[in-house]
Each structure stands twice: as C-alpha cells, then as structure tokens.
Backbone as CSV, one residue per row, in Angstrom:
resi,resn,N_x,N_y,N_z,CA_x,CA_y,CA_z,C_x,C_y,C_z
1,UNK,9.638,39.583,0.658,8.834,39.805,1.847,9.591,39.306,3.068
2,UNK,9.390,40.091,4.139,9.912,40.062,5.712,9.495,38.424,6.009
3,UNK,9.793,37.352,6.535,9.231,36.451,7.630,8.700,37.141,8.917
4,UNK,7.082,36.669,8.866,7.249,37.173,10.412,7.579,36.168,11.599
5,UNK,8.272,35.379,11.240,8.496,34.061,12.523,10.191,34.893,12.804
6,UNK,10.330,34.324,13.984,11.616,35.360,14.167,11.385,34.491,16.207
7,UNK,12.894,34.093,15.954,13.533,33.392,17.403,14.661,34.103,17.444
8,UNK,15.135,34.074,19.178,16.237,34.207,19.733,17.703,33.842,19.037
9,UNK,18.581,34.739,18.645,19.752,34.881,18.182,20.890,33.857,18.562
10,UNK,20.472,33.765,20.027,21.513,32.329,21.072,20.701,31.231,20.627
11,UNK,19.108,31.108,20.013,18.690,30.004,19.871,19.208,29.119,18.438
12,UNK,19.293,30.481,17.458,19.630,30.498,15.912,20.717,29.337,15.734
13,UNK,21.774,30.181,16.261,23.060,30.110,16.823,23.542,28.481,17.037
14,UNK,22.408,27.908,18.274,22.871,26.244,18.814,21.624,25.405,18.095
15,UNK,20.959,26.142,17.299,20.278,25.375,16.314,20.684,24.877,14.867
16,UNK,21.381,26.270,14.011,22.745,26.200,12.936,23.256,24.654,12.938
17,UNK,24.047,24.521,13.958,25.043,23.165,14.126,26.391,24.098,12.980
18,UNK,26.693,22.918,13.153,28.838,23.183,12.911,28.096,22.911,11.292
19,UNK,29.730,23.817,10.721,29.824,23.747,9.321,28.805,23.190,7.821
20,UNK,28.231,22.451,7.974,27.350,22.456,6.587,25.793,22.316,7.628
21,UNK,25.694,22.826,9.100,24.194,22.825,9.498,23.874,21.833,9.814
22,UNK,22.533,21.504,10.222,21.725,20.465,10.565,21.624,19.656,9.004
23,UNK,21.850,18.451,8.623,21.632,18.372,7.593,20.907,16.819,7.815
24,UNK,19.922,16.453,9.513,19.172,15.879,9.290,18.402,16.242,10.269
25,UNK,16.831,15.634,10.771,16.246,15.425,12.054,15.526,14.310,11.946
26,UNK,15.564,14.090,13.756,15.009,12.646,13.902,13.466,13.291,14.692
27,UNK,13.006,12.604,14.664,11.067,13.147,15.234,10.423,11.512,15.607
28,UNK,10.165,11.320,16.922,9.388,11.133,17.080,8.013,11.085,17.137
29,UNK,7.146,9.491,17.698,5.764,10.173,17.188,4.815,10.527,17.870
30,UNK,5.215,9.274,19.184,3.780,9.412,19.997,3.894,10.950,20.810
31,UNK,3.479,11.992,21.271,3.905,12.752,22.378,4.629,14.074,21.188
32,UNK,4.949,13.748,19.976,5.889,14.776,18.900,4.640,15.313,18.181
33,UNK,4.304,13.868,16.955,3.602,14.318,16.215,2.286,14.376,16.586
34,UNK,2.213,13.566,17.653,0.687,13.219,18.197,0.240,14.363,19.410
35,UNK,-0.366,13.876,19.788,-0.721,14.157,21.186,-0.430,13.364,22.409
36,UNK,-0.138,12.089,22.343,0.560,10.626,22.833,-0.621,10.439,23.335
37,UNK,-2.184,10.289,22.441,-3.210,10.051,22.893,-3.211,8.198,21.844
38,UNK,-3.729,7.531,22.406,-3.951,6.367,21.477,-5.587,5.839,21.504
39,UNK,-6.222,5.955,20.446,-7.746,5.888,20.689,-7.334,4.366,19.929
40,UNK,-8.083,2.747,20.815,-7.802,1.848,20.479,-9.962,1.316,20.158
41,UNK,-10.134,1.061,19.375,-11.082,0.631,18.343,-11.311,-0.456,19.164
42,UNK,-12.968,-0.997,18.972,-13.418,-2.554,19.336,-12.882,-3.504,18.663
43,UNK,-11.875,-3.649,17.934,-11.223,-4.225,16.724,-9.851,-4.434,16.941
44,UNK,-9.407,-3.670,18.185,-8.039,-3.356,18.107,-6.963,-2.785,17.283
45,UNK,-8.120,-1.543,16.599,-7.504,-0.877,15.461,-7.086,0.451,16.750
46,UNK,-6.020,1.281,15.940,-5.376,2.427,16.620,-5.403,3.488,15.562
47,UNK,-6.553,4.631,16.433,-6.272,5.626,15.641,-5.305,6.864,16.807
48,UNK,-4.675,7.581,15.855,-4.188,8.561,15.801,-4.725,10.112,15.549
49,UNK,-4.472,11.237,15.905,-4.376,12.543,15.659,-3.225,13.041,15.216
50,UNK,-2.808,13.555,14.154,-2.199,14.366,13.561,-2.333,16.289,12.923
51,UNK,-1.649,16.311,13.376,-1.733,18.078,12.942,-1.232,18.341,11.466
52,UNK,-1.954,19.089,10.425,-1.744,19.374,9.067,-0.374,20.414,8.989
53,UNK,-0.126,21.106,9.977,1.031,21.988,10.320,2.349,21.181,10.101
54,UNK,2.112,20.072,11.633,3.336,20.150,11.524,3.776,19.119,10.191
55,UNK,2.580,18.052,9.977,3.027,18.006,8.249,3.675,18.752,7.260
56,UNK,3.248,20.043,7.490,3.625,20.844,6.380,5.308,20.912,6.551
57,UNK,5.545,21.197,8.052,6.898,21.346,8.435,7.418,20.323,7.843
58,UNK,7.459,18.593,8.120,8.436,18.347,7.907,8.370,18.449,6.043
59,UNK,7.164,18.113,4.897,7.421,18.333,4.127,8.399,19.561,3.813
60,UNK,8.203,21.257,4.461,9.123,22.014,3.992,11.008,21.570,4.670
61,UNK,10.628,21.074,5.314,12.054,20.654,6.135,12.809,19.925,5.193
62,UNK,12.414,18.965,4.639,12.907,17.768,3.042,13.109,18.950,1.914
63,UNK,12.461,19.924,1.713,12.499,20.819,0.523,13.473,21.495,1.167
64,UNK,13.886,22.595,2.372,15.378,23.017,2.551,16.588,22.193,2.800
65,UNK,16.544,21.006,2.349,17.355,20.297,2.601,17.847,19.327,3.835
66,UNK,17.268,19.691,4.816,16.857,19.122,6.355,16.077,17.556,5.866
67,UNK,17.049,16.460,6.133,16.242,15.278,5.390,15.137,14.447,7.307
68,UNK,14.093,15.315,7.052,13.385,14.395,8.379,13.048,12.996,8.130
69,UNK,13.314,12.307,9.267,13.202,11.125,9.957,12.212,10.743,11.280
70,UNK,11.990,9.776,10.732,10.482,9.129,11.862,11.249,7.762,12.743
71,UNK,11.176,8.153,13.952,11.899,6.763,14.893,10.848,6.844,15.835
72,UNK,9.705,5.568,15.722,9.242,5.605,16.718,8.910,4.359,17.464
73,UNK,9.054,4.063,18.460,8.592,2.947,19.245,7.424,1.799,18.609
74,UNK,6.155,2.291,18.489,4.870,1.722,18.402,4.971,1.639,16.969
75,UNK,4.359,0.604,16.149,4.403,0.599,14.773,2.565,0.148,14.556
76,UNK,1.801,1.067,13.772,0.775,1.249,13.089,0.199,1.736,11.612
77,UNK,-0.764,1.265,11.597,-0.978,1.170,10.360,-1.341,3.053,9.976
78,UNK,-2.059,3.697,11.447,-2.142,4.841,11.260,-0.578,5.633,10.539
79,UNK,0.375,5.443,11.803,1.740,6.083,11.664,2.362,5.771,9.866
80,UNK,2.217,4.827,9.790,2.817,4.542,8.040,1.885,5.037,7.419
81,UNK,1.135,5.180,7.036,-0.050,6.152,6.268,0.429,7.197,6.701
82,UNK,0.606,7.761,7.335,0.835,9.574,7.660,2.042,9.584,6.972
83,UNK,3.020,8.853,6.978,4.507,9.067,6.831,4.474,9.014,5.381
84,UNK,3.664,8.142,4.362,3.987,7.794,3.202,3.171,9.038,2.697
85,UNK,2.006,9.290,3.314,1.062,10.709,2.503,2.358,12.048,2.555
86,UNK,3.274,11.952,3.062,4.004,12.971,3.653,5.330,13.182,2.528
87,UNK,5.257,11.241,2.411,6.950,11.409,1.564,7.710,11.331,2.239
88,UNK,7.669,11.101,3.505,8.972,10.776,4.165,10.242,9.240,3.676
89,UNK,11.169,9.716,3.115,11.817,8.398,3.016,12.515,7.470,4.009
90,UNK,12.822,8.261,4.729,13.275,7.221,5.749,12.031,7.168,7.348
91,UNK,11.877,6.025,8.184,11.053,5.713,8.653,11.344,4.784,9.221
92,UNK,11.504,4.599,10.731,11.448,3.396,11.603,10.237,3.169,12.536
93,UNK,9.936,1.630,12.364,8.465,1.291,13.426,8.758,0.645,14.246
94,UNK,8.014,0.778,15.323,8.271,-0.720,16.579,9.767,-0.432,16.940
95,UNK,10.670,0.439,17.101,11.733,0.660,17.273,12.300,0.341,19.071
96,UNK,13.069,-1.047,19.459,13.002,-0.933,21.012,14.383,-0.163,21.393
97,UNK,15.114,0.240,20.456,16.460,1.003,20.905,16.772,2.123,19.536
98,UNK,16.477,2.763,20.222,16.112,4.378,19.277,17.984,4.746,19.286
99,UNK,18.515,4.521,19.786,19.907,4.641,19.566,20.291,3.986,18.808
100,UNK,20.775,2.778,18.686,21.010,1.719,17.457,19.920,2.661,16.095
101,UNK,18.941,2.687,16.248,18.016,2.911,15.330,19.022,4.496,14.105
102,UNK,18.814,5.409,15.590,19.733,6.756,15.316,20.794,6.633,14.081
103,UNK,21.583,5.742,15.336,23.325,5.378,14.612,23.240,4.659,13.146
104,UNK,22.284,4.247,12.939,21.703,3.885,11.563,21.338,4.697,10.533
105,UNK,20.750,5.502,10.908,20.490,6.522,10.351,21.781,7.818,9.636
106,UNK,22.630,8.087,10.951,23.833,8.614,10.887,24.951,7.896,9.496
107,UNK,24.514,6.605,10.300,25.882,5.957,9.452,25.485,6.466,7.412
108,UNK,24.295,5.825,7.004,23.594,5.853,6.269,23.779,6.763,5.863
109,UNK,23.494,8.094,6.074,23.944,9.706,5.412,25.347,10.122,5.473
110,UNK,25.991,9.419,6.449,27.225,10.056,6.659,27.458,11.240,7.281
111,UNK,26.838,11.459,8.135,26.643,12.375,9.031,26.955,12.501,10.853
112,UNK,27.470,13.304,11.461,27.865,12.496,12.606,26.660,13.047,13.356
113,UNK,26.745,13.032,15.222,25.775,13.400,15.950,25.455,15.108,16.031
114,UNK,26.614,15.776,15.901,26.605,16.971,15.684,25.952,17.736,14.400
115,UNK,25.302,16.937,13.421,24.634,17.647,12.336,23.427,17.006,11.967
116,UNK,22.637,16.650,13.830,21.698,16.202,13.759,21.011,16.523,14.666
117,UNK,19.171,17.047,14.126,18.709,17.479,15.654,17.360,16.436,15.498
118,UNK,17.266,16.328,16.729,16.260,15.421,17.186,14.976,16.218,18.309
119,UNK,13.553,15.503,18.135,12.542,16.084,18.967,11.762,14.587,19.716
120,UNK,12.324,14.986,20.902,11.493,13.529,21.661,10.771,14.163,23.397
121,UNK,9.901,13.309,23.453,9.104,13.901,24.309,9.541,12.926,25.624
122,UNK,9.997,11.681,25.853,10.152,10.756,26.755,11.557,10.128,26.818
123,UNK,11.105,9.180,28.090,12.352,8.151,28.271,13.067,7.499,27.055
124,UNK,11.996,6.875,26.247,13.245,6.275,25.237,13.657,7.188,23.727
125,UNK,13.574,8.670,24.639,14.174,9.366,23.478,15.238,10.140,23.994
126,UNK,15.480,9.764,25.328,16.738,11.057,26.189,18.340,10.599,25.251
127,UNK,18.503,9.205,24.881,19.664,8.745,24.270,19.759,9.409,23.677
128,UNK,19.429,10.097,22.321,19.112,10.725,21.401,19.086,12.337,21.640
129,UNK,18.028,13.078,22.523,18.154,14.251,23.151,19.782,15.056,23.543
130,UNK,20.411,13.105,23.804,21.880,14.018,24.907,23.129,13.660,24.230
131,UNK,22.501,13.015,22.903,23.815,13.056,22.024,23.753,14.241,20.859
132,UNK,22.133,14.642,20.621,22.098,15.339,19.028,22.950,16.704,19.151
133,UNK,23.192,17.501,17.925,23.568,18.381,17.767,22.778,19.780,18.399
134,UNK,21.574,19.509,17.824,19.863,20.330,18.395,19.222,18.872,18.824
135,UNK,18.641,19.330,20.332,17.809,18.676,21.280,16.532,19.712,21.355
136,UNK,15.139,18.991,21.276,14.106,19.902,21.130,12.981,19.095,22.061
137,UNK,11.995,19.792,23.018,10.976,18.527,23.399,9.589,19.525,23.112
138,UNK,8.768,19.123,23.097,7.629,19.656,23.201,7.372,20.651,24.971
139,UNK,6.063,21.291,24.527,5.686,21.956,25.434,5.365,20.773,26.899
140,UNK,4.519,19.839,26.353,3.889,19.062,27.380,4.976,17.570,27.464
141,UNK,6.420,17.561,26.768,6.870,16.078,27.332,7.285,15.958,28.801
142,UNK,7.851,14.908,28.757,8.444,14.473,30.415,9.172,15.391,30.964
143,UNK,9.289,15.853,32.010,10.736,16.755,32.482,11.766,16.283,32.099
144,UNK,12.145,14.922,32.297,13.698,14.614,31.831,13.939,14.990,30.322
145,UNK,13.019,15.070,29.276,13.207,15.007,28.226,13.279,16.771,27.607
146,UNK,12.595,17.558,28.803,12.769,18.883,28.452,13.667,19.200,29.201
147,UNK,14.416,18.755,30.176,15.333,19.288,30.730,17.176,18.886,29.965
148,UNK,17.049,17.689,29.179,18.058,17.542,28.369,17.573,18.636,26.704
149,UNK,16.446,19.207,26.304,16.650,19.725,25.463,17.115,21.271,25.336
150,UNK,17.948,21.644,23.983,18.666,23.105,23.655,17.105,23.898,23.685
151,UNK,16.188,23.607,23.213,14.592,24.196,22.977,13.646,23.429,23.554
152,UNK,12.504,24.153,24.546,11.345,23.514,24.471,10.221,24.523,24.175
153,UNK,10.019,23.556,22.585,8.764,24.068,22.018,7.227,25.137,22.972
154,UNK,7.031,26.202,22.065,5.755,26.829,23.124,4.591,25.867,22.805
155,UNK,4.616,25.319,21.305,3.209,24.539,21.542,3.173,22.950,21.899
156,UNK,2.380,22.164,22.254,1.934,21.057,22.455,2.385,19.708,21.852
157,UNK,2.964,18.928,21.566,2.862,17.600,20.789,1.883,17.230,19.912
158,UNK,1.946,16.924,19.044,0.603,16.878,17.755,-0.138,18.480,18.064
159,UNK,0.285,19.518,18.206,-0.370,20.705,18.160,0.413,21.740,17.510
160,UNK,1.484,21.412,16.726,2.187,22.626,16.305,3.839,22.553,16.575
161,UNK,4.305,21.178,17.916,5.612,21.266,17.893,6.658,20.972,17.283
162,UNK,6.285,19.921,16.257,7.095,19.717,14.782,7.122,20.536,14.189
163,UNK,6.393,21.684,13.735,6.568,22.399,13.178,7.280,23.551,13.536
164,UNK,6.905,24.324,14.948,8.046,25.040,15.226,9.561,24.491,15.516
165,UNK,9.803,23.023,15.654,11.232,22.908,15.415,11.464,22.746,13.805
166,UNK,10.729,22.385,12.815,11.010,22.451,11.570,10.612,23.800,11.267
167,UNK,10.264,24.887,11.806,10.637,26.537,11.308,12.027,26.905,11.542
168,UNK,12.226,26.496,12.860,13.459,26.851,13.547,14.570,26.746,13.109
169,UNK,14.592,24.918,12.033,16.109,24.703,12.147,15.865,25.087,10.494
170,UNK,14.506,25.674,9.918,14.524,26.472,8.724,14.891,27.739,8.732
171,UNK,14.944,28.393,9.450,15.138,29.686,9.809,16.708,29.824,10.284
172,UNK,17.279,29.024,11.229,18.782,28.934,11.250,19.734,28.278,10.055
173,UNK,19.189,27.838,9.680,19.934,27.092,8.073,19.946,28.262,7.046
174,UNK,19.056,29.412,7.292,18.824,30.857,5.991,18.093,30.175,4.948
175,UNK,17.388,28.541,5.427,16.519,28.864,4.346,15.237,29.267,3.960
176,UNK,14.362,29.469,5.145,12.791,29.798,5.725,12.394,31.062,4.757
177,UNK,13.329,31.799,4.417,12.932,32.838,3.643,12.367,32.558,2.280
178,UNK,13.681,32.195,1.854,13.740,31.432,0.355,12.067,30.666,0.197
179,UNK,12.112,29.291,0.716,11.076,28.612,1.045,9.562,29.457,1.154
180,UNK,9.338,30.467,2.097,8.410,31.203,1.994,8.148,32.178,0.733
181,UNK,9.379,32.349,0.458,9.337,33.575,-0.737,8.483,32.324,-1.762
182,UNK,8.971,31.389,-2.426,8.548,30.701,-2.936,7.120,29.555,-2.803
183,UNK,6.495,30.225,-1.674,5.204,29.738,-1.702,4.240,30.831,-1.738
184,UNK,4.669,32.435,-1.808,3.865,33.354,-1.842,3.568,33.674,-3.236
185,UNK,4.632,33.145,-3.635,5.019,33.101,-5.433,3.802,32.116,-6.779
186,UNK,3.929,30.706,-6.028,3.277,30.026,-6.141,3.308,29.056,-5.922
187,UNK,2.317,27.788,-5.471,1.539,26.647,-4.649,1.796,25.254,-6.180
188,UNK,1.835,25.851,-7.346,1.540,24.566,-8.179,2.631,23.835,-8.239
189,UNK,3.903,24.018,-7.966,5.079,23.191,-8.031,5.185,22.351,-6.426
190,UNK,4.109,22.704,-6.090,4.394,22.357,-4.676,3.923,20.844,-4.326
C-alpha cells in the first residue's frame, strides 16, 4: 500500500542526513511534547498534557531505528511516567545545559552532530537547533527557535509536532513504508 503522508523532496533530502541517516533525535518537552502549559495542583503536583500521536511517533521512530531521546529542562514525576510508558531508553531531567547534556548523548552512541536531529521550541534549545544535522520547531515555538530550524512543523507542540518530525525523518530514512506496511498487516507484535 501507497503512504499517504508525502513531504517536499528538498525537505526529504536535509532531513536524510549524510551516509547511514539520522540515526538519532533529541525532543524536547515542555512546548514539543506538551503544549508548554504547566497545570500546578494545591499540592504542588504538575500535571501535564500529552498527545497519544506523537507517542506513537516516537515509539515508531525506536522501531525504524531512529533511537529518540528526551532532554528536558524541568524534571517531573508526570514527564518520567510518559517516557517509561513509552520505552524510551535514554532520558534527561532538570537538564540546565542541554548542550553538555546533547554531547553526552552523541558521545554515548558514537554518533557525531550531523546524524542527529533535534525538535526544540525555545531559548535553551537554539544550542542544539544550530548544531543538529535536522533542526525542527513546532508550529507555535519562539521565533528564534523557528528561525534556526531546517522544518517548522504545521501542527502545534503537544498537538501532533513530534510526530510529524518522527514521520518525516521516517519517511526520509525509506523506512515509513515498511513500518506502515507492517501495521496494516498486524497490531499483535506491536
């Protein structure tokens, strides 16, 4: 079966990355996965909004081989619950230098900046934005942060924009097909 998701050829192209592809991403949370809304409790508990989408993304993103990563500033009890229901293995909280954090990450896989794309919506994600291989921001982040990215997402932060950059750099890698073919197929291995 056809995919019907289908992007720009120049987008494909500076999304790919050099020789073996994107073979990680970094995602932010507040403003990425969220909405960068923080509902704070009489308790001083913090809840969160999350979208089931772009879940799905990064789970299919780990299954084409795209190993996603969580770097985010604020550390909660919400954010680690989402990440562990998800399977994400790697995961940074309370993070005050998302660069150090990055270069950690890099070193760790063995991977340099060029076979890495990153999605940040703000200031302490431009480090990151203006070194990655793929730079991505949401529809609604900061100007500085969409104006350093290769893509800015059509939908929202916690509304769908993890996921269209985890279609994207599925779809430039050739593996979105595969992946889909194999969920039309069947759901129980899943």
């Amino acid at each position: 079966m056809q995919p019907a998701l289908t992007f720009a050829p120049e987008l494909l192209l500076r999304a790919q990355g050099p020789g073996l592809g994107m073979r990680a991403a970094i995602f932010d949370v507040d403003g990425v996965l969220t909405d960068g809304s923080l509902y704070i409790g009489d308790a001083g508990e913090i809840f969160k909004s999350f979208s089931v989408l772009d879940g799905q993304g990064l789970k299919l993103l780990a299954q084409g081989g795209i190993e996603p990563v969580v770097i985010t500033g604020r550390d909660s009890a919400a954010v680690r619950r989402r990440v562990a229901d998800l399977g994400l293995q790697r995961a940074y909280y309370g993070v005050k230098d998302k660069l150090a954090a990055a270069q950690q990450v890099l070193d760790e896989l063995g991977i340099g900046w060029a076979e890495l794309a990153v999605i940040g919506d703000d200031w302490p994600d431009l480090p990151l934005l203006a070194r990655a291989g793929f730079a991505c921001a949401p529809a609604n982040a900061h100007a500085e942060a969409r104006a350093r990215a290769h893509h800015v997402t059509g939908a929202r932060g916690g509304q769908g924009a993890a996921r269209e950059f985890c279609d994207l750099l599925l779809v430039a890698s050739g593996r979105y097909a595969a992946l889909l073919d194999g969920h039309l197929t069947t759901l129980d291995a899943r």
